[in-house]
N, CA, C and O atoms as CSV, one atom per row, in Angstrom:
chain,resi,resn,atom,element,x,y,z
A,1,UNK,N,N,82.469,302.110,-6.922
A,1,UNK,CA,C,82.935,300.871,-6.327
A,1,UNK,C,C,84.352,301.054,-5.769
A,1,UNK,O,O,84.756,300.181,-5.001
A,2,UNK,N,N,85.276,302.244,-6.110
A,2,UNK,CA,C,86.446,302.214,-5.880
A,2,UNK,C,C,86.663,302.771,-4.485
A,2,UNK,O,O,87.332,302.344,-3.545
A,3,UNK,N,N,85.750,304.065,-4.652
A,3,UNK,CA,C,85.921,304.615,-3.440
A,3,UNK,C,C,85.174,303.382,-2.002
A,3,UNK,O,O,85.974,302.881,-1.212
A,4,UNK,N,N,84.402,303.222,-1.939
A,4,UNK,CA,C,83.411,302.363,-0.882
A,4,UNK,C,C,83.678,300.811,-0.759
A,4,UNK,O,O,83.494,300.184,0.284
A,5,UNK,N,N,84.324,300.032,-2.439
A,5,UNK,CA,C,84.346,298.600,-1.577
A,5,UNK,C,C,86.069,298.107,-2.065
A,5,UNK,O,O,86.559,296.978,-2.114
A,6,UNK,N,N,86.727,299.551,-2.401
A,6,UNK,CA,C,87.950,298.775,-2.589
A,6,UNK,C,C,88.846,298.660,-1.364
A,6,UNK,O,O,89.870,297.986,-1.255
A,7,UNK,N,N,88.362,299.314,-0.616
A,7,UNK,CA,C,89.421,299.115,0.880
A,7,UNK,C,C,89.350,297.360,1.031
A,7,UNK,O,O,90.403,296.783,1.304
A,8,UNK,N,N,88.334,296.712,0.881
A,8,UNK,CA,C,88.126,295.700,1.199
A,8,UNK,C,C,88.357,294.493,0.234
A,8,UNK,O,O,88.821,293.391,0.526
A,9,UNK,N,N,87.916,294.959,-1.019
A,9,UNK,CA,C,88.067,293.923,-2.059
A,9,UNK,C,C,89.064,294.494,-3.239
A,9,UNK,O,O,88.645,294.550,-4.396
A,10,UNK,N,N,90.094,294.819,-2.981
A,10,UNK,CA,C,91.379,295.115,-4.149
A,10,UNK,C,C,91.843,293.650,-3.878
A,10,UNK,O,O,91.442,292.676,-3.240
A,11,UNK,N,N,93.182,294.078,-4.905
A,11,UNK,CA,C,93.414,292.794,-5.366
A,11,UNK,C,C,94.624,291.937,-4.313
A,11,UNK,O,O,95.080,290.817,-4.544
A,12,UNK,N,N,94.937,292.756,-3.221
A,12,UNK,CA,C,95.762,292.585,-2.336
A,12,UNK,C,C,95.032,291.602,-1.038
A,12,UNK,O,O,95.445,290.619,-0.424
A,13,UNK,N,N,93.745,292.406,-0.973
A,13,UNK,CA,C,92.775,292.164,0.496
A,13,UNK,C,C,91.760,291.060,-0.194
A,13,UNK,O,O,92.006,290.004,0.390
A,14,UNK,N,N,90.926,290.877,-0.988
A,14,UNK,CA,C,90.521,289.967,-1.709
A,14,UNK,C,C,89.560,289.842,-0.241
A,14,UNK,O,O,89.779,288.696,0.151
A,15,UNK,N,N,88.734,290.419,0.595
A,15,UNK,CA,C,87.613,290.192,1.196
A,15,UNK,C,C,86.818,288.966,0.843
A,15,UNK,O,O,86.200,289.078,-0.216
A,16,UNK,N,N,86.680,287.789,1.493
A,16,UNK,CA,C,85.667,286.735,0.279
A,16,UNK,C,C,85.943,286.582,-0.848
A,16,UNK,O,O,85.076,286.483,-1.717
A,17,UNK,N,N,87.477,286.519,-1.137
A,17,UNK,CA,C,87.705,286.141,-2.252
A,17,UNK,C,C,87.096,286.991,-3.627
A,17,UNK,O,O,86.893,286.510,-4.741
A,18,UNK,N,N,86.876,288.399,-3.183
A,18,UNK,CA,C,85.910,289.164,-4.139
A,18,UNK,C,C,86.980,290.395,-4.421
A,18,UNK,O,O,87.595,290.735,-3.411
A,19,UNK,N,N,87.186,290.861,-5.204
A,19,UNK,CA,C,88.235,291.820,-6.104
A,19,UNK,C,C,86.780,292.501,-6.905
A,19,UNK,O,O,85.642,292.083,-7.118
A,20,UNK,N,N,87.373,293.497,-7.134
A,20,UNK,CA,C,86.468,295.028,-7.956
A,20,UNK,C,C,87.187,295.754,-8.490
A,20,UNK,O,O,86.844,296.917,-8.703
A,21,UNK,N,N,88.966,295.051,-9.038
A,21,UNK,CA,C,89.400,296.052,-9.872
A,21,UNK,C,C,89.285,296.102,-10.986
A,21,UNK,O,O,89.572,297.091,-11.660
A,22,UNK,N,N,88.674,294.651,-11.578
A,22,UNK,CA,C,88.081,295.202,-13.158
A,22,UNK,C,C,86.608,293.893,-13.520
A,22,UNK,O,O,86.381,292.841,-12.922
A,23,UNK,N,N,86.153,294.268,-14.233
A,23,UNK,CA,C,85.023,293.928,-14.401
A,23,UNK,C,C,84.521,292.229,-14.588
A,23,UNK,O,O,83.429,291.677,-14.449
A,24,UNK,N,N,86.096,291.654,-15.027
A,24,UNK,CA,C,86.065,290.089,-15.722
A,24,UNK,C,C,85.893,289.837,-13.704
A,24,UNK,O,O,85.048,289.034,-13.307
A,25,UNK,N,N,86.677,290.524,-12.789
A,25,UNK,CA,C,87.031,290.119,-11.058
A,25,UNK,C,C,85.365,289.944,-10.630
A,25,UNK,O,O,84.787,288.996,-10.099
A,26,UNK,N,N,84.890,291.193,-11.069
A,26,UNK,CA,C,83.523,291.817,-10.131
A,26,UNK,C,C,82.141,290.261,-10.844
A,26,UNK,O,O,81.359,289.712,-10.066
A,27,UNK,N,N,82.204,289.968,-12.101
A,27,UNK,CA,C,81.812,289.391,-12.624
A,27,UNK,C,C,81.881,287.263,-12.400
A,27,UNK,O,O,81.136,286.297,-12.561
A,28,UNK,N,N,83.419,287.594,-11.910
A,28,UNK,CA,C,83.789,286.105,-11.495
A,28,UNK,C,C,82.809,286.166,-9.632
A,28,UNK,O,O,82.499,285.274,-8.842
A,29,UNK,N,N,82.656,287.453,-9.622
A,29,UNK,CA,C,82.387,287.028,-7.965
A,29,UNK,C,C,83.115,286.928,-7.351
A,29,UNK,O,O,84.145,287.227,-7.955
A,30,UNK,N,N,83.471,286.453,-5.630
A,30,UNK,CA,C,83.839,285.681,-4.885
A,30,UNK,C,C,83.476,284.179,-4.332
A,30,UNK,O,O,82.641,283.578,-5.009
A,31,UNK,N,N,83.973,283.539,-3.246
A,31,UNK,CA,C,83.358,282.424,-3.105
A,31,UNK,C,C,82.112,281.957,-2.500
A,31,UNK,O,O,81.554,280.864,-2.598
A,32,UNK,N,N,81.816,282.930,-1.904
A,32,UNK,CA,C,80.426,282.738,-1.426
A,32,UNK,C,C,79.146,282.750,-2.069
A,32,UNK,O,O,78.297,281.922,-1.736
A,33,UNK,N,N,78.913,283.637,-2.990
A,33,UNK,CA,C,77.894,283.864,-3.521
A,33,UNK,C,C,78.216,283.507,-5.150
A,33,UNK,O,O,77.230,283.478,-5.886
A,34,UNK,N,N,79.407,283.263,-5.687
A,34,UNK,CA,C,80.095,283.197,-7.097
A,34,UNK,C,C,79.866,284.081,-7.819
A,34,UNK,O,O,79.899,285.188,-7.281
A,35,UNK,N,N,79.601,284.050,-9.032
A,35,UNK,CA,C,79.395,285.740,-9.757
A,35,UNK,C,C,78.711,286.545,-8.806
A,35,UNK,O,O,78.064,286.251,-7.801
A,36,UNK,N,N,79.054,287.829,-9.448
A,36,UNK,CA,C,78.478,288.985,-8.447
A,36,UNK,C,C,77.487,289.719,-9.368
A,36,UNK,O,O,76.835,290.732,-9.116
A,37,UNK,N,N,77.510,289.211,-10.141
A,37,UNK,CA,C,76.572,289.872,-11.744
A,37,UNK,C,C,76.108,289.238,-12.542
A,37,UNK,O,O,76.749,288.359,-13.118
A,38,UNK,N,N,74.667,289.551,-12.839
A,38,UNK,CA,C,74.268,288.556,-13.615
A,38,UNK,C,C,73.420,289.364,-14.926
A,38,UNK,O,O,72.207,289.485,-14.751
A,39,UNK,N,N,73.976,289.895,-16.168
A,39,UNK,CA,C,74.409,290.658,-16.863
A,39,UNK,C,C,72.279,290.872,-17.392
A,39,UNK,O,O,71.546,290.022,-17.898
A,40,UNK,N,N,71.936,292.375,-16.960
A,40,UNK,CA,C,70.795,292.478,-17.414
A,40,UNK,C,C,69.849,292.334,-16.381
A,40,UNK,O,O,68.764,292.916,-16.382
A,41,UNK,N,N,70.270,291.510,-15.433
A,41,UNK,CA,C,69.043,290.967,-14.041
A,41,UNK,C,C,69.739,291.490,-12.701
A,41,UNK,O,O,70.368,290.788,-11.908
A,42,UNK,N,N,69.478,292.990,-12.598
A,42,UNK,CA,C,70.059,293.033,-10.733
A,42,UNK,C,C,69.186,292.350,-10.059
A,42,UNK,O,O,69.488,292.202,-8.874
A,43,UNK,N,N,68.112,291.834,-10.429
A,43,UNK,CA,C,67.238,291.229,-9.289
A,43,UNK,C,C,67.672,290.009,-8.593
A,43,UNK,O,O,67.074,289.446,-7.676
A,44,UNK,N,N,68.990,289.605,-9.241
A,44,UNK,CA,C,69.564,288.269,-9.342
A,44,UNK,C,C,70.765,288.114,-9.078
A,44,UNK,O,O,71.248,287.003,-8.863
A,45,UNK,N,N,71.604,289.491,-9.048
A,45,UNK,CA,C,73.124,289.565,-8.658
A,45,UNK,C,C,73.332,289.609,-7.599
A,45,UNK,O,O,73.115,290.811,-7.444
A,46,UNK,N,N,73.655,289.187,-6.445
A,46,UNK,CA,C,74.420,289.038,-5.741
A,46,UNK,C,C,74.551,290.572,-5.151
A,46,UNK,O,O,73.922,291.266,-4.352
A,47,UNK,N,N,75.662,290.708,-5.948
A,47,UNK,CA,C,76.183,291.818,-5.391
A,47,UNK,C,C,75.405,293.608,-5.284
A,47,UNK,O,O,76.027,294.489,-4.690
A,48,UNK,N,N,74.343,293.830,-5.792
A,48,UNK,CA,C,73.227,294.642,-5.753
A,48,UNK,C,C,72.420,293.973,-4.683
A,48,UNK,O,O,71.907,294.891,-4.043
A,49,UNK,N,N,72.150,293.121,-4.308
A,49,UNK,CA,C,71.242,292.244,-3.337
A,49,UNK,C,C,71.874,292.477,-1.950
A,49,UNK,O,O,71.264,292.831,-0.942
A,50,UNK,N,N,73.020,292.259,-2.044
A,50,UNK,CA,C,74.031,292.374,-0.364
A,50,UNK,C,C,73.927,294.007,-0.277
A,50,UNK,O,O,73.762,294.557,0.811
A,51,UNK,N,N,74.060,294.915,-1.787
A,51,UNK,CA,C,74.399,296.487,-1.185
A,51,UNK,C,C,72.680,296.854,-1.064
A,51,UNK,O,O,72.451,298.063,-1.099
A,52,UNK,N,N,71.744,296.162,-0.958
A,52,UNK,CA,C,70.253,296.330,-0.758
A,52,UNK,C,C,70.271,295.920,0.607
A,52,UNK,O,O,69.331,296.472,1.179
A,53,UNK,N,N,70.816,295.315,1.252
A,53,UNK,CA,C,70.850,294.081,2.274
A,53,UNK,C,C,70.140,293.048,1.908
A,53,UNK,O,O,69.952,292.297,2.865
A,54,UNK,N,N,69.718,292.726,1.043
A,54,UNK,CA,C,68.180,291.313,0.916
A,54,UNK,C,C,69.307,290.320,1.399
A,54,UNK,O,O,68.941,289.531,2.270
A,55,UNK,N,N,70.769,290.216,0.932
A,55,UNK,CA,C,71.399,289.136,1.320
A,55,UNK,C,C,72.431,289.825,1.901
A,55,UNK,O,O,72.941,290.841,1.430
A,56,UNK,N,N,73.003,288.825,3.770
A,56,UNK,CA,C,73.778,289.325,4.410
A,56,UNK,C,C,75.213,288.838,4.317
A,56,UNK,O,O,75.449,287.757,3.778
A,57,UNK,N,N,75.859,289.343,4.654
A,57,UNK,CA,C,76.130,290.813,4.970
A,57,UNK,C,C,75.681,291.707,4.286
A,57,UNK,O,O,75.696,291.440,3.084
A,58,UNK,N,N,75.187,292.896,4.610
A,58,UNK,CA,C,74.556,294.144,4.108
A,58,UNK,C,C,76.204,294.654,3.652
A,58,UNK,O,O,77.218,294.219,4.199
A,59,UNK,N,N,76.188,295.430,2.794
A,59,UNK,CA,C,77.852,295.982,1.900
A,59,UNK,C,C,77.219,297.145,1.982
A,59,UNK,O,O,76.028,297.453,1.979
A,60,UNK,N,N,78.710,298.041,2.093
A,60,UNK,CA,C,80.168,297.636,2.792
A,60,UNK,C,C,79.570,297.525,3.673
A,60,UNK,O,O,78.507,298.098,3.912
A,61,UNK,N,N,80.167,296.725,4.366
A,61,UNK,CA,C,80.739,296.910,5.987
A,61,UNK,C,C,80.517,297.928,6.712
A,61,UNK,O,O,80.392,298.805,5.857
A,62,UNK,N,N,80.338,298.574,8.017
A,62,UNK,CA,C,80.541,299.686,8.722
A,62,UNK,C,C,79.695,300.714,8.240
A,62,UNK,O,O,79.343,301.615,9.002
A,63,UNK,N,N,79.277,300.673,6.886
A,63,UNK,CA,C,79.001,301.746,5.782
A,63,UNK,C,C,77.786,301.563,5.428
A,63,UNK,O,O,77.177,300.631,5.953
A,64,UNK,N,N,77.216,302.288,4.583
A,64,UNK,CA,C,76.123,302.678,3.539
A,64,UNK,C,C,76.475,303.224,2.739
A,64,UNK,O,O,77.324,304.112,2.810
A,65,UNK,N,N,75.701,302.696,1.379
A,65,UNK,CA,C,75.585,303.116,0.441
A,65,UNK,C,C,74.098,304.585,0.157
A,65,UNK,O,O,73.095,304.561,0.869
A,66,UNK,N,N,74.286,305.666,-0.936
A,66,UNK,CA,C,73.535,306.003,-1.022
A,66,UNK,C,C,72.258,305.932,-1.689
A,66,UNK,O,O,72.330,304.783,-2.125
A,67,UNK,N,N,71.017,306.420,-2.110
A,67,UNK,CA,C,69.939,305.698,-3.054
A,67,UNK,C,C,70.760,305.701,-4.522
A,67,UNK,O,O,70.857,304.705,-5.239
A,68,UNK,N,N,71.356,307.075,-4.837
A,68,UNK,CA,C,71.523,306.846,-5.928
A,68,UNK,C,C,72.938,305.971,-6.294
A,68,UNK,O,O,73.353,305.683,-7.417
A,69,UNK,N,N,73.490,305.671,-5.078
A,69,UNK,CA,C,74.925,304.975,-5.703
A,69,UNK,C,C,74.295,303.195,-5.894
A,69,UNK,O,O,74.816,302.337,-6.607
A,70,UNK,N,N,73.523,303.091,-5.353
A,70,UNK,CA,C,72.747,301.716,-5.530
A,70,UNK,C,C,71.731,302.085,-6.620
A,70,UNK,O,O,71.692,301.304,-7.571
A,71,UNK,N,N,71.287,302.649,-6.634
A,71,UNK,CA,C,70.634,303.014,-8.440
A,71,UNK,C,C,71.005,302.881,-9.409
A,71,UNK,O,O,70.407,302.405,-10.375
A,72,UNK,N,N,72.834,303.558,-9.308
A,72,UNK,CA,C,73.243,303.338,-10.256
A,72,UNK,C,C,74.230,302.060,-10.912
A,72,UNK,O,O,74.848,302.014,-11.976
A,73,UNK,N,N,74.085,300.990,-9.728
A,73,UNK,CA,C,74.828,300.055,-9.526
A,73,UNK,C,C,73.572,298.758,-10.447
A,73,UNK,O,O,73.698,297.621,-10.901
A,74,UNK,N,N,72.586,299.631,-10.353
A,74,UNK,CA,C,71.924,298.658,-10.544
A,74,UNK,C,C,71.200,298.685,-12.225
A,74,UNK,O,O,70.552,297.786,-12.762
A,75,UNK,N,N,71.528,299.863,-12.710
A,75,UNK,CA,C,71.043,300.694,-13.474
A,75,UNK,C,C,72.333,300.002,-14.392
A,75,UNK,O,O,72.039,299.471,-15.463
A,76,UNK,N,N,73.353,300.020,-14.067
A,76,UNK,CA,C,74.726,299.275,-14.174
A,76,UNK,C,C,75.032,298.109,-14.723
A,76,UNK,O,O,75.796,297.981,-15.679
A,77,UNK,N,N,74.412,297.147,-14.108
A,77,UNK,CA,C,74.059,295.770,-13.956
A,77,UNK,C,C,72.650,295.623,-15.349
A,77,UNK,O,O,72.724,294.985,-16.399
A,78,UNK,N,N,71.804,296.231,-14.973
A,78,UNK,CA,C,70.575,296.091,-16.276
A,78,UNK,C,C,71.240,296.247,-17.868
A,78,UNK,O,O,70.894,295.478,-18.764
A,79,UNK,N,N,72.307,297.425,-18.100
A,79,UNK,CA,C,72.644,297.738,-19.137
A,79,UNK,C,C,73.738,296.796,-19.556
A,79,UNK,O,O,74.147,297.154,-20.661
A,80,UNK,N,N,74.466,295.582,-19.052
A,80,UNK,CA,C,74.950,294.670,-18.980
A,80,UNK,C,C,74.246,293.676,-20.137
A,80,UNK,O,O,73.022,293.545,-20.144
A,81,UNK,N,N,75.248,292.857,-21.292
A,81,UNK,CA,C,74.335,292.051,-21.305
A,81,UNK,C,C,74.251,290.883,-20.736
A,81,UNK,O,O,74.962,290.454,-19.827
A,82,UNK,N,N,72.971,290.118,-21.520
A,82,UNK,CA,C,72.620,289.157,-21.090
A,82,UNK,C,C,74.000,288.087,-20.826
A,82,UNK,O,O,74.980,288.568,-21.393
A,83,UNK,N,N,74.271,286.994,-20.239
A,83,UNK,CA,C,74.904,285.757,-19.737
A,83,UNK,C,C,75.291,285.203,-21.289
A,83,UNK,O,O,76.365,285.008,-21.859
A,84,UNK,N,N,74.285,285.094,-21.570
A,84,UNK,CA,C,74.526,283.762,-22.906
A,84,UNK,C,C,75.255,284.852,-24.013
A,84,UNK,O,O,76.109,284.473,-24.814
A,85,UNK,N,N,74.802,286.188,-23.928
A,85,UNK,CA,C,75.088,286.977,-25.283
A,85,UNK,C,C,76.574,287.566,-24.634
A,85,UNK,O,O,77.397,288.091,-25.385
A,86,UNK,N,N,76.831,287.415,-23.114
A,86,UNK,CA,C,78.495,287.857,-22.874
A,86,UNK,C,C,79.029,286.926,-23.317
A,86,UNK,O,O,79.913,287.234,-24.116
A,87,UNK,N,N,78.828,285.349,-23.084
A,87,UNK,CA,C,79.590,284.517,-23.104
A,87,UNK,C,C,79.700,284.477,-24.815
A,87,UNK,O,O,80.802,284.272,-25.324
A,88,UNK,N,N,78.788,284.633,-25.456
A,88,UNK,CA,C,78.962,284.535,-26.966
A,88,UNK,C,C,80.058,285.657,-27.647
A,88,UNK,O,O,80.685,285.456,-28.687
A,89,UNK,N,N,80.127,286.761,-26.891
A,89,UNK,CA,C,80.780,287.725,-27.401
A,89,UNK,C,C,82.550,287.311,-26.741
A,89,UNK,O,O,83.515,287.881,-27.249
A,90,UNK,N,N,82.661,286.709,-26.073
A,90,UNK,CA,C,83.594,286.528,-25.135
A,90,UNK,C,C,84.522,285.240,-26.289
A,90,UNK,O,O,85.549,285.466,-26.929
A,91,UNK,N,N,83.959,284.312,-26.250
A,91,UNK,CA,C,83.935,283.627,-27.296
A,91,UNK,C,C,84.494,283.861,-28.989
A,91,UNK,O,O,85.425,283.548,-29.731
A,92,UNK,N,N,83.647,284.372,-28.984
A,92,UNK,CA,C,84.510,285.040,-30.700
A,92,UNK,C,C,85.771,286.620,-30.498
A,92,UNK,O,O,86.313,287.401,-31.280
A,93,UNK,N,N,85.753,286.459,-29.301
A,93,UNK,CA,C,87.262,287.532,-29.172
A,93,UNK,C,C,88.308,286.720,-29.655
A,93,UNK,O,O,89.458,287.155,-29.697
């Protein structure tokens, strides 16, 4: 993610309001789509969906991604947990 979508989404450039320098950023989303992750379900994030193209803009920009850097983005996202069991863990910190 650093190399391919930080030109665009660090914390300076904020592209759509979307940052990727740490995980609570990538997780809040931006404003368009709001979270970018939905902990356990890439079928459902956002942000695996735009670097698939199913939702446009196709990510990055200008660019492509490769099979396996979207494999592993997504592979990424599955090993995530669930919503209710982040927010529970988030919670008793």
């Amino acid at each position: 993610m650093t190399a391919k979508c930080a030109a665009c989404h660090d914390a300076k450039t904020k592209a759509g309001d979307f940052v990727v320098s740490d995980f609570a950023s990538i997780r809040k989303g931006g404003k368009k789509h709001g979270a970018a992750v939905v902990g356990a379900h890439p079928e459902k994030s956002p942000l695996l969906l735009m670097m698939q193209g199913k939702i446009e803009p196709r990510m990055p920009l200008g660019g492509e991604l490769t099979a396996e850097e979207i494999a592993s983005v997504e592979s990424w996202i599955r090993s995530l947990p669930e919503e209710r069991e982040l927010a529970k863990s988030e919670a008793q910190a």
